[in-house]
C-alpha positions as CSV (number, residue, x, y, z in Angstrom):
1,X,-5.6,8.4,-8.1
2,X,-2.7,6.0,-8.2
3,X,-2.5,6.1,-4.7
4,X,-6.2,5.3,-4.3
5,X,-6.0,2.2,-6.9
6,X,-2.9,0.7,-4.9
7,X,-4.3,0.6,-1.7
8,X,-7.3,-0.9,-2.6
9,X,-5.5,-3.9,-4.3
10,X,-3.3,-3.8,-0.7
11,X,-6.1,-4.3,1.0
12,X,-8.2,-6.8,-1.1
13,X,-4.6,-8.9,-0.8
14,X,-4.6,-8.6,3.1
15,X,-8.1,-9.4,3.2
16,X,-7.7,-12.2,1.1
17,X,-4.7,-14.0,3.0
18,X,-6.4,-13.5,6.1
19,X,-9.8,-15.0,5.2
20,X,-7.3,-18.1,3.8
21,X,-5.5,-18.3,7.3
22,X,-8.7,-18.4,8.7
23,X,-9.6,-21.9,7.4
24,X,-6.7,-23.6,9.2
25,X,-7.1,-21.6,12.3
26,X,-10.0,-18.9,13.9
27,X,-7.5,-15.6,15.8
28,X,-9.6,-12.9,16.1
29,X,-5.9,-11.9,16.2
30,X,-5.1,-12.1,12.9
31,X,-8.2,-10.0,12.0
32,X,-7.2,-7.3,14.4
33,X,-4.0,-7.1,12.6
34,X,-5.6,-5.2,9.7
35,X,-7.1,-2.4,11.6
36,X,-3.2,-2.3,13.4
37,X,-2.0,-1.8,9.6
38,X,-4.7,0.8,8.6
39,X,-4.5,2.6,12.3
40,X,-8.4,2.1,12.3
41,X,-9.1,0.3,15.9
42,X,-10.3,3.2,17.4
43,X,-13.0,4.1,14.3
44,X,-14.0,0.2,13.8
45,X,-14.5,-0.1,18.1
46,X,-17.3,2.6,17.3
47,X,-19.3,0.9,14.8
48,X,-19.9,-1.7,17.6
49,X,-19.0,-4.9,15.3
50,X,-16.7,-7.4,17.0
51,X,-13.1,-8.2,15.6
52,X,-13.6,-11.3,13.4
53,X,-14.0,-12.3,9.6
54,X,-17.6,-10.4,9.3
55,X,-17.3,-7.6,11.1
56,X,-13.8,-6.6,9.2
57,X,-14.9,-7.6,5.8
58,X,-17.8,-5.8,5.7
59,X,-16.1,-3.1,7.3
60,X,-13.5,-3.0,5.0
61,X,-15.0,-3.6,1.1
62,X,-19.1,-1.7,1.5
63,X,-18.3,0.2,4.5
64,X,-19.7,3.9,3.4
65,X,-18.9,5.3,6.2
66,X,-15.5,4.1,6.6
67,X,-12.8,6.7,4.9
68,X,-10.1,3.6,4.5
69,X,-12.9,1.1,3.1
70,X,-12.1,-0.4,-0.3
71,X,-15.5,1.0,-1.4
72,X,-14.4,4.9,-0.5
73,X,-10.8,4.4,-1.7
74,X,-12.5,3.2,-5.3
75,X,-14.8,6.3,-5.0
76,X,-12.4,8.6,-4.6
77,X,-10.3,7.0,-7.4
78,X,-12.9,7.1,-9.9
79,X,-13.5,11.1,-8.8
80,X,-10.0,11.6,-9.1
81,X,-9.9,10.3,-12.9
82,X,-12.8,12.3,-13.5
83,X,-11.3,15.4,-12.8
84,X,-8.8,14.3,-14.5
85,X,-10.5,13.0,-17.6
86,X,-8.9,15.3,-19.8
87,X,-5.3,13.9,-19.2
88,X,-5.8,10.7,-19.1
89,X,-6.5,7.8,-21.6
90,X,-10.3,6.8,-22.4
91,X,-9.1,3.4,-21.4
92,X,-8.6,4.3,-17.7
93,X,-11.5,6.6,-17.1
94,X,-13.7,3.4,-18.7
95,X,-12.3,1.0,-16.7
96,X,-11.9,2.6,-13.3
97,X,-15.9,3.2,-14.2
98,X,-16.4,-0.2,-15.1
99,X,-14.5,-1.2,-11.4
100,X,-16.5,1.6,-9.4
101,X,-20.0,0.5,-11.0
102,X,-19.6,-3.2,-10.1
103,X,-18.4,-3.0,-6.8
104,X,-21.3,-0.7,-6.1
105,X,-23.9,-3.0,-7.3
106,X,-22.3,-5.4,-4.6
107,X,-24.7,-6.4,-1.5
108,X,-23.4,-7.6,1.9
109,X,-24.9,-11.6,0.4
110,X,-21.6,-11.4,-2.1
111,X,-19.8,-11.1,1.1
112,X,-20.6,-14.3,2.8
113,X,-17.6,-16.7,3.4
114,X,-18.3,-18.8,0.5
115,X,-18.3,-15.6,-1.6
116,X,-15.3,-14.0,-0.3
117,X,-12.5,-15.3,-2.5
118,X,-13.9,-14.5,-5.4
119,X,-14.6,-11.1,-4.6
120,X,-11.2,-10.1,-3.4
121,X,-10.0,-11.9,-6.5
122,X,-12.3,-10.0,-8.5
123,X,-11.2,-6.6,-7.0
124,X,-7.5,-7.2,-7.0
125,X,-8.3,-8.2,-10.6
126,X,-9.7,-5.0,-11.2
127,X,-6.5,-3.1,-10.0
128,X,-4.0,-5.4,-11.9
129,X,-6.0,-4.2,-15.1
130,X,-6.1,-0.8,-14.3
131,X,-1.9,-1.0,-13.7
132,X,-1.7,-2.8,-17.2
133,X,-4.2,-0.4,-19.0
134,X,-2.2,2.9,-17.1
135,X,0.9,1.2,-18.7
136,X,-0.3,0.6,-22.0
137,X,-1.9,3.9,-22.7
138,X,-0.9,6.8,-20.1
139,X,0.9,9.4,-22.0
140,X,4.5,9.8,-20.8
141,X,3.7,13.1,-19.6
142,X,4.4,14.9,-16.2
143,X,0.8,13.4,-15.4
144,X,2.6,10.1,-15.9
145,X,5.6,10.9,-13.0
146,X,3.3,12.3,-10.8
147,X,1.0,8.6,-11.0
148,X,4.2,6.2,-10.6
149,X,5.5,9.0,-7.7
150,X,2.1,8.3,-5.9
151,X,2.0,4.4,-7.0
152,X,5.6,3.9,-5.0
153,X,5.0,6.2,-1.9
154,X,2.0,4.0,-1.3
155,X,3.9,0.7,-1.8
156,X,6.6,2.2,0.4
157,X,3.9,2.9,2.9
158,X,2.3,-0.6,3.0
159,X,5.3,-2.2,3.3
160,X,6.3,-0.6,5.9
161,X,3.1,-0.9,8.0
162,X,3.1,-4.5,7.0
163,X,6.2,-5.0,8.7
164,X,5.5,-3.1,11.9
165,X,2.5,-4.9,12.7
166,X,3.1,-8.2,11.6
167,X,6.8,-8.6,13.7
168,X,5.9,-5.9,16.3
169,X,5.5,-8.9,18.7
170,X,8.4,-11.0,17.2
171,X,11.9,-11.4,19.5
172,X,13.7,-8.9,17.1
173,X,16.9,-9.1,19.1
174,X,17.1,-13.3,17.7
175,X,17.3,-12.4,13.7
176,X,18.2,-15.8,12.7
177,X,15.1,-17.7,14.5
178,X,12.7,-19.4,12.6
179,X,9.5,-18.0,11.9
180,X,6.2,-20.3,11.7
181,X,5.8,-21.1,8.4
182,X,2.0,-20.6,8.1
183,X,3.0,-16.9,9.2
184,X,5.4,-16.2,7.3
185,X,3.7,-17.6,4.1
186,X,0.4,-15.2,5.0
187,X,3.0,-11.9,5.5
188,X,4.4,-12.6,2.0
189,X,1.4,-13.2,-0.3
190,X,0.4,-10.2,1.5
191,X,2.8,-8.4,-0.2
192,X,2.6,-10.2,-3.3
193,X,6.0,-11.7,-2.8
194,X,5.7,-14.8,-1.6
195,X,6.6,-16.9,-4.4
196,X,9.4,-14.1,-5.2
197,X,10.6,-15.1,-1.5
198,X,11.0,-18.6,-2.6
199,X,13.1,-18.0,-5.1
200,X,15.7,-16.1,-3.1
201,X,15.5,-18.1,-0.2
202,X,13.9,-22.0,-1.2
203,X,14.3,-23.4,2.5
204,X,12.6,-22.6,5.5
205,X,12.0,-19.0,7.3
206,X,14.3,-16.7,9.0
207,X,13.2,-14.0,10.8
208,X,15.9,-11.5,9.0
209,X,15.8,-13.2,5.4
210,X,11.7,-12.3,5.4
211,X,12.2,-8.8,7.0
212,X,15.3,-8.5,4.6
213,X,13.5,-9.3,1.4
214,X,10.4,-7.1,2.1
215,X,12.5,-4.0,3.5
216,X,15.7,-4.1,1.5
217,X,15.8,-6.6,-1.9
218,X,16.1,-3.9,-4.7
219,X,15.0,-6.9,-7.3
220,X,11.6,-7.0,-5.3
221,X,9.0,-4.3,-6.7
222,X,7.4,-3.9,-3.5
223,X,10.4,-4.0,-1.2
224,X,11.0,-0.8,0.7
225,X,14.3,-0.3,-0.9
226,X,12.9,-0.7,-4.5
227,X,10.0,1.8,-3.9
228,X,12.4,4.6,-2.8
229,X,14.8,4.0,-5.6
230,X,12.2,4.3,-7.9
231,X,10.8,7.3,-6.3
232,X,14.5,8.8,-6.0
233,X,14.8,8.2,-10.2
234,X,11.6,9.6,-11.0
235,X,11.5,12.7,-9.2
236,X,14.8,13.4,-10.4
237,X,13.9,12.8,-14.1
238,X,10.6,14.8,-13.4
239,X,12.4,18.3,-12.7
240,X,15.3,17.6,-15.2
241,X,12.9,16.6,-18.2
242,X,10.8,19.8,-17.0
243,X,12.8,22.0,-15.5
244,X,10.8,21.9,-12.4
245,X,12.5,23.7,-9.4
246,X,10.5,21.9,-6.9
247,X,11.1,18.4,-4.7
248,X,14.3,19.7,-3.0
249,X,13.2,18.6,0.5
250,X,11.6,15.3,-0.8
251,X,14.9,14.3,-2.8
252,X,16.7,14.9,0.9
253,X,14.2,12.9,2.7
254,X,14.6,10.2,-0.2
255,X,18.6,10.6,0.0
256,X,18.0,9.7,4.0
257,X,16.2,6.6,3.7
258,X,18.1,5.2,1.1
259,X,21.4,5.7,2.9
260,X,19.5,4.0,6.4
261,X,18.7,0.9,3.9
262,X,22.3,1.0,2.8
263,X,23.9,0.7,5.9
264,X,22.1,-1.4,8.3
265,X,21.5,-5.0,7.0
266,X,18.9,-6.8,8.2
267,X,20.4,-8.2,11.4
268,X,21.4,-5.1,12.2
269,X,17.8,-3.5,12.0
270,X,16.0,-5.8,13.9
271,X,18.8,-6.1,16.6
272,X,17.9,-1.9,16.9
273,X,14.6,-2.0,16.5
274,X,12.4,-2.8,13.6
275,X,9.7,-1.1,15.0
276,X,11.4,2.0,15.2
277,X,12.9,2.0,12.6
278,X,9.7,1.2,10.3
279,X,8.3,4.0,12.0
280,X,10.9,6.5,11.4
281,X,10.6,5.9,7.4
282,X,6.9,6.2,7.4
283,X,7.9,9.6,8.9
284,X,9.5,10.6,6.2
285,X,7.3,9.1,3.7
286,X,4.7,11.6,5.4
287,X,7.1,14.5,4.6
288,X,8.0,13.4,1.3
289,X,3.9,13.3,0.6
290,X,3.7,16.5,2.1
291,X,6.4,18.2,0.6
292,X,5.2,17.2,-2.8
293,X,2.5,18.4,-2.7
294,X,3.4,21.6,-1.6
295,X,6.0,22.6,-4.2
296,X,4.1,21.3,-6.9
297,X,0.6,21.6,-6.1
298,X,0.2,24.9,-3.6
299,X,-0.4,22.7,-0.7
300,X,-3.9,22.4,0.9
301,X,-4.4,26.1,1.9
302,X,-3.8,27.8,-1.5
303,X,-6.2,25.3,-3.1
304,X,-9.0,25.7,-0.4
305,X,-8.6,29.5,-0.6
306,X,-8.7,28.9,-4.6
307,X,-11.9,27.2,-4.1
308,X,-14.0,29.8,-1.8
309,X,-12.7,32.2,-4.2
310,X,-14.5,30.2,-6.9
């Protein structure tokens, strides 16, 4: 669920900085981007739209049939909390109804260009409540690790897709070289840190102070280094407050990306490879997922075999 909820404010945010960049310049680029981040060329080439600002908004908030679409991700959110209704506050259930019912009622006229930043407002709106309402009124429970372990995987993940896509065709071996400032503004309000950025660094953009903040500033919620600290902390205060045996090959996976962050500054990662070393972490964000999932929740199998036994 938490998951679920996060990506669909991600994607609202992308969305939403793109359609902005748009107005000072048309890159069908830009727009392509998005499906890079969400590995979803190959599925949107099929529906036969072309890459620009209709095609990839519609595809992207109303798009049934897309499994990544804002619309599915809410969906499967809101059938997430209902399975869940009994553990979680009447507060969350409501609102994540509220959420699902409105954005269902949307037709593709509240997604004309005049329409659009509104909407994406609206829906990262929509998620920011849910966050506050989760934090006002989840029960401190083991439910509760399990939704803030989900909520930082998924920022972890973002951020480092973000990062692989957005610099993949940037001279990584030049970390001090300035970086266009209308680009590098878009790549940080899509992360939500751009006025963050500013504080840190008030003058100009450098290729490894940007790809610094987002991968490695610990004060910077949605930096790649924050995420795996917190998921680090919490998964070891989940198995000592429970005395759950679980999460042994997570918290090893978690140890080895925090030591990579630790030793390789920026300068150093870019002059490597940024790409592969993105790419590497999201590997073991995959594993982490995985692992989870299989020492506490019995893994895909047992729960599919529990269900035709049902």
């Amino acid at each position: 669920m938490a998951r679920y909820v996060e990506r669909v404010e991600n994607l609202a945010r992308i969305l939403d900085v793109t359609q902005s960049s748009a107005r000072r310049r048309s890159s069908a680029k830009d727009w392509a981007a998005i499906l890079e981040i969400n590995s979803d060329l190959e599925r949107f080439q099929k529906t036969g739209r072309e890459i620009g600002d209709d095609g990839i908004v519609k595809f992207y908030v109303l798009d049934v049939g897309n499994p990544t679409s804002i619309l599915h991700a809410l969906t499967a959110a809101r059938e997430n909390a209902r399975t869940l209704r009994p553990f979680i506050s009447t507060e969350m259930w409501s609102h994540l109804n509220v959420a699902y019912n409105w954005l269902r009622r949307l037709t593709p006229a509240d997604l004309a260009p005049s329409e659009r930043p509104r909407l994406l407002a609206t829906i990262k709106e929509h998620c920011q409540t849910h966050t506050g309402i989760t934090e006002g009124t989840f029960f401190r429970d083991q439910g509760w690790y399990f939704y803030q372990l989900g909520r930082y995987v998924e920022r972890a993940d973002q951020a480092t897709r973000l990062l692989d896509v957005k610099f993949h065709d940037v001279a990584t071996d030049s970390p001090t070289a300035l970086i266009d400032a209308g680009e590098a503004a878009a790549i940080l309000r899509s992360a939500a840190g751009y006025h963050a950025f500013r504080r840190v660094h008030p003058r100009g953009y450098i290729l490894e102070d940007v790809v610094g903040f987002l991968l490695l500033d610990g004060a910077f919620p949605r930096s790649v280094s924050h995420c795996i600290g917190e998921t680090d902390r919490l998964l070891h205060d989940l198995r000592l407050r429970y005395g759950l045996r679980g999460g042994n090959r997570a918290l090893e996976r978690l140890d080895e990306i925090r030591v990579a962050l630790d030793e390789r500054p920026p300068a150093g990662v870019l002059r490597a490879g940024l790409h592969e070393f993105v790419d590497w972490i999201q590997r073991q964000l995959i594993d982490i997922n995985k692992s989870l999932a299989d020492d506490f929740f019995g893994g895909p199998e047992p729960l599919q075999k529990q269900a035709q036994a049902q």
